[in-house]
SEGUFI-103730 format. One line per 5 residues: number of its first residue (from 0); their letters; for each residue x, y, z of C-alpha. Coordinates in steps of 0.02 Angstrom, whole numbers, m for minus. Each point is the difference from the previous one (the first is absolute). Example, Ala and Ser with C-alpha at 12.3 -4.5 7.8 and 13.67 -1.06 7.14 Angstrom:
% residues 2
0 = as = 615/m225/390  69/172/m33;
END
This chain:
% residues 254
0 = xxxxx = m1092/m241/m178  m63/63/m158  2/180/42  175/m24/69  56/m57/m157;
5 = xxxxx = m100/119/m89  92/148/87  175/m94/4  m16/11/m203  m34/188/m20;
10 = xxxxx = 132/38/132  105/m108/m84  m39/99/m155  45/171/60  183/m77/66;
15 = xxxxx = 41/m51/m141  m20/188/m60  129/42/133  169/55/m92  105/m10/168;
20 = xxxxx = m51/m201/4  66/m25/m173  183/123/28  26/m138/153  m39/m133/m78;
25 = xxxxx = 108/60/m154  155/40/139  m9/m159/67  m11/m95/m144  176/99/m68;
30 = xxxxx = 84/m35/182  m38/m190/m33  67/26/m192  143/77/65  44/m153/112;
35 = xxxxx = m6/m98/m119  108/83/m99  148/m33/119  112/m137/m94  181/12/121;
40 = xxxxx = m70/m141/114  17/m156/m25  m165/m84/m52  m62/m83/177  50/182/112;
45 = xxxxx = m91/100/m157  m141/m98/m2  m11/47/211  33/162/m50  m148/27/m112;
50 = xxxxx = m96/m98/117  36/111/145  m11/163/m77  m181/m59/m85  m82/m49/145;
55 = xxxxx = 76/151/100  m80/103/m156  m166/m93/m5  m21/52/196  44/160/m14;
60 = xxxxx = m98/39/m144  m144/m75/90  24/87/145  m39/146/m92  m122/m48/m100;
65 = xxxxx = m103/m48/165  40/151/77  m68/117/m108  m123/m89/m71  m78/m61/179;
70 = xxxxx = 11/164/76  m118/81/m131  m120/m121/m35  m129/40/129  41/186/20;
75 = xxxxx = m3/32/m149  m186/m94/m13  m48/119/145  80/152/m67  m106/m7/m170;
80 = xxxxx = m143/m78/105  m7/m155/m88  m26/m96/148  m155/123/16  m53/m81/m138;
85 = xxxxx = 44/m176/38  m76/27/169  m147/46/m77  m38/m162/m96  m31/m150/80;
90 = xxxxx = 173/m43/24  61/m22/176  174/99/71  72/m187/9  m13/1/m191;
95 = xxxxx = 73/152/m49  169/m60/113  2/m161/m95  m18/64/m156  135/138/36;
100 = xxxxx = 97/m117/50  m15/m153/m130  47/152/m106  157/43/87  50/m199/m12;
105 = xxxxx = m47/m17/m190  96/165/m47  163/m70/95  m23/m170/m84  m26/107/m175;
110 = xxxxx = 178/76/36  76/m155/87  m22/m125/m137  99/97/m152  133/41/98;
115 = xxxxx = 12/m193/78  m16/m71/m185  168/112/m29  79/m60/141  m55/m173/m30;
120 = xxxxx = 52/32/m204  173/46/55  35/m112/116  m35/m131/m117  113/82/m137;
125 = xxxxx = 160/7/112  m26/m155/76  m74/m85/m129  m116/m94/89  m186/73/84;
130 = xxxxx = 19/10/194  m164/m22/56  39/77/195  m22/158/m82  m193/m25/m30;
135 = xxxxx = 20/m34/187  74/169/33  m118/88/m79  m154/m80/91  82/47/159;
140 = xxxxx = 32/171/m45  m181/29/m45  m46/m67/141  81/119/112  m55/145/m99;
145 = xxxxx = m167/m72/6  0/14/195  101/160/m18  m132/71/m101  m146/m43/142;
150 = xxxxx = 79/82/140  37/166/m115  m163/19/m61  m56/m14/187  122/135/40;
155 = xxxxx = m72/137/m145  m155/m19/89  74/64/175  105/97/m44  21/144/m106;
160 = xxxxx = 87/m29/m173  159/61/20  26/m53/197  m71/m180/m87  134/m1/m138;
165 = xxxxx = 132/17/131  m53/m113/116  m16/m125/m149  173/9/m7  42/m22/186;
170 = xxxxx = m114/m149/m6  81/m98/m132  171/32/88  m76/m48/177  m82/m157/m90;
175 = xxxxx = 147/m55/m91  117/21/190  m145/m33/131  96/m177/44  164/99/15;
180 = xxxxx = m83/135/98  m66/m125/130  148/m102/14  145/101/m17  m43/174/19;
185 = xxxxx = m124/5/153  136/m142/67  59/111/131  m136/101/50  m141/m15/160;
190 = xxxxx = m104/m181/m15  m165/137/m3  75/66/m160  27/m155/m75  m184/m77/32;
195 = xxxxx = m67/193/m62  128/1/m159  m62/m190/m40  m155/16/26  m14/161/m118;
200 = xxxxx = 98/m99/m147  m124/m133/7  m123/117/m79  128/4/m154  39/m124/m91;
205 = xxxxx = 169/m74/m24  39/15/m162  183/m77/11  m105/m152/m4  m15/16/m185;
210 = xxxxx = 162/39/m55  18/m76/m195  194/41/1  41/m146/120  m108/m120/m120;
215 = xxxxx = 77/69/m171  170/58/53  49/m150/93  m115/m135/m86  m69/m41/189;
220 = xxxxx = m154/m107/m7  m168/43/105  m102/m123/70  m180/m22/m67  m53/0/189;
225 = xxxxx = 85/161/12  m75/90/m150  m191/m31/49  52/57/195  71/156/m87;
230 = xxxxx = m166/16/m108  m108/m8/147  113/122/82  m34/121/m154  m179/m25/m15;
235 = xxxxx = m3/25/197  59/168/m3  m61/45/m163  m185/m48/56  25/113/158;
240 = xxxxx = 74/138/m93  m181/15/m123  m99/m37/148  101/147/80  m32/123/m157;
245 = xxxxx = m179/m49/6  m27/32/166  79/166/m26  m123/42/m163  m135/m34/94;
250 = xxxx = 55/138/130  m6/142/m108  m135/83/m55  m22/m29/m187;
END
């Protein structure tokens, strides 16, 4: 666990040297301001408003964050042969994925938390009062992009980069509709195609399930019982995911 941590911290330190991390986060964090900014409501449908538009910001900006920061984490390791080097040591392929990847979850908390204490900050100023469902929000939208992340990193390492990058992005639509898709979509078509489609969208999470509009927006309340089956569910596929990007490590010849 050490080691993982050890190589989380100097990955961590080279992201942070990143210039396209800190133009997002700046974007975002002038698309919340501008919300804000928006005084012809009246004070319940403004504070919605900002609410609405934040957390639609806070995904998005996440989305891209984990994109390009997941789909260059172990290529670019293998591209400067720093996994050579890793390999090398008496550190274990399991390793390297987990500290890649407790990287990736400690750069999007990094970005997550200033832009949620802005959110939270003027929220509070409009309203006057804190509303704590937004510390809510923002656990469940790190927790999607921490099981987004996974299955991207697992990706770069099958694909090449740019087929990854766009398949990335066909993934987090297919993850976000894979309940539509089953239900609605497929509704019509051949029982065999149904089974095949359902079968195939089991491998990919459903990440509809962690939607933090519906809890901020509209105030709705979630079950304890319900979180902890949804944090299984993420450490579920998130566990497979690693154990997938091992497996594929310790394929190639490094």
């Amino acid at each position: 666990m050490n080691s993982a941590l050890t190589i989380a911290h100097f990955t961590l330190k080279k992201a942070f040297r990143e210039k396209v991390y800190l133009i997002l986060l700046l974007a975002t964090a002038a698309v919340v301001a501008a919300a804000g900014s928006v005084s012809f409501y009246q004070t319940g449908v403004q504070i919605k408003f900002l609410k609405d538009v934040s957390m639609f910001a806070l995904s998005s900006f996440g989305f891209l964050l984990a994109l390009f920061a997941a789909t260059e984490l172990l290529p670019y390791e293998m591209d400067t042969r720093g996994v050579h080097f890793l390999a090398s040591k008496p550190v274990d392929r399991f390793t390297i994925v987990l500290g890649k990847y407790l990287a990736l979850v400690g750069l999007l908390a990094a970005n997550l938390v200033p832009l949620m204490a802005e959110v939270f900050g003027l929220v509070w100023l409009y309203a006057g009062k804190p509303h704590w469902d937004l510390i809510s929000g923002a656990g469940l939208v790190l927790l999607e992009l921490a099981v987004y992340g996974a299955m991207v990193m697992l990706l770069s390492l099958v694909l090449t980069r740019l087929v990854a990058f766009f398949s990335a992005i066909f993934l987090y639509a297919v993850a976000h509709l894979s309940n539509w898709i089953a239900t609605t979509f497929l509704a019509g078509s051949p029982a065999w195609l149904r089974f095949g489609a359902t079968a195939a969208l089991a491998l990919v999470p459903d990440l509809s399930h962690f939607d933090s509009r519906y809890v901020v927006v509209h105030g709705y309340s979630v079950p304890p019982m319900f979180l902890a089956a949804l944090l299984a569910y993420a450490l579920l596929y998130v566990a497979a995911a690693l154990l997938a990007c091992r497996w594929v490590l310790e394929s190639k010849e490094l």
